[in-house]
N, C-alpha and C positions, 0 to 999 in steps of 0.2 A: 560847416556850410560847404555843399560843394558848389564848383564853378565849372567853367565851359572845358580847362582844361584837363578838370579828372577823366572828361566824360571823351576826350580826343582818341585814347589806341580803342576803344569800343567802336566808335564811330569810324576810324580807319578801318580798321579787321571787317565791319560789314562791309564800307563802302568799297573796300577793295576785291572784297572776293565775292561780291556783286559783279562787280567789273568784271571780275577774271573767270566766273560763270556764263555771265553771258555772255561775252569773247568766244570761252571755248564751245558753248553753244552754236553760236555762229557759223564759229569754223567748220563745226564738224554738220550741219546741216548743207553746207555750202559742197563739203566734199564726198557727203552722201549722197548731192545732188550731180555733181558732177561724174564723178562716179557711174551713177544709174543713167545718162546720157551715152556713157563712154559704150560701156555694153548695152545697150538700146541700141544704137549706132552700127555696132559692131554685129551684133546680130539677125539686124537688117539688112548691111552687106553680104554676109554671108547666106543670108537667103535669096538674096538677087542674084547672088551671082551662081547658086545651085539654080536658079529656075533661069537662066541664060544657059545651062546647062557650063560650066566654066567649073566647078570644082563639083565633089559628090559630097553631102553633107550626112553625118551619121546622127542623125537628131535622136535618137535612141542614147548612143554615148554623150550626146551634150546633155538629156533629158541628167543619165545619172550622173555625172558629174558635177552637174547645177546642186542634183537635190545631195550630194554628200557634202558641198561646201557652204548650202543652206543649214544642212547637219551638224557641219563642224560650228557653223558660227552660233547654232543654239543651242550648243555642248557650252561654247565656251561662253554665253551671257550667262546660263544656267548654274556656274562655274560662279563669275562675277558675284553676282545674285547671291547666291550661297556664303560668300565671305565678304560680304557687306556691316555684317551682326558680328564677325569675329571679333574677337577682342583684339588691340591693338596696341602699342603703346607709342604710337608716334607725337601724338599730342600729349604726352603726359606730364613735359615740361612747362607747357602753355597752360592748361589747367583745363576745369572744363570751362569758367566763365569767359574763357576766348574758343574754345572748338564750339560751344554749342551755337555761338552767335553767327561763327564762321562757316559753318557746315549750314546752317541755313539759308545765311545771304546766297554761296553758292549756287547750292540748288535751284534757288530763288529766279537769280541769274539764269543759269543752266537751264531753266523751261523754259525764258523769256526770251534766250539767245535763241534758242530752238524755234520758239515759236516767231520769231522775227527774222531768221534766215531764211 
C-alpha cells in the first residue's frame, strides 16, 4: 500500500522546480524589460541631442552595429537550440522518474514566470 510519504521527493522535485522556473522566468522578463528601457532611453538622448545640434550621430554605424549584435544573439540561441536534444549525462544519477517530472515542472514554471513578469 502506498502512503503520503512515498509520494513526498516526486512531489518536492515538481514543486520545487516549479518554483525555480518561474522565479527565473521572472527574473529574466524583468531584466529584458529593463534592459529595453535602458537603450530606448539612451537612444532617444542621443537623438536629442544630435537634433540640438550638440554631438554628430553616425546612425549608419549604430544601424550595423545593432544589427551584428542582433546577429550574434541569433547565432547564439541557434547554438542553444541545437544542444537541447544532445545527449547528456547530468541526470543520470537521478534516473529518469525524477528528470522527466523535473524538466517539466520547470518549464511549466518557466512560461508562467514569463508570462507574469
Amino acid at each position: 500500500m502506498t502512503t503520503v510519504t512515498d509520494f513526498a521527493p516526486f512531489i518536492g522535485t515538481i514543486g520545487g522546480g516549479f518554483m525555480g522556473g518561474m522565479l527565473a522566468g521572472y527574473a529574466i522578463k524583468k531584466i529584458i524589460r529593463i534592459a529595453a528601457v535602458v537603450v530606448g532611453l539612451f537612444i532617444a538622448v542621443m537623438a536629442y541631442l544630435e537634433f540640438q545640434k550638440i554631438i554628430n550621430v553616425d546612425w549608419v554605424r549604430v544601424q550595423s552595429v545593432s544589427e551584428s549584435g542582433i546577429a550574434w544573439a541569433a547565432d547564439v540561441i541557434t547554438h542553444i537550440s541545437s544542444n537541447i536534444g544532445a545527449p547528456h549525462t547530468a541526470g543520470t544519477n537521478l534516473g529518469f522518474s525524477t528528470i522527466i517530472p523535473l524538466t517539466s515542472s520547470v518549464s511549466a514554471g518557466f512560461v508562467l514566470g514569463l508570462s507574469r513578469g
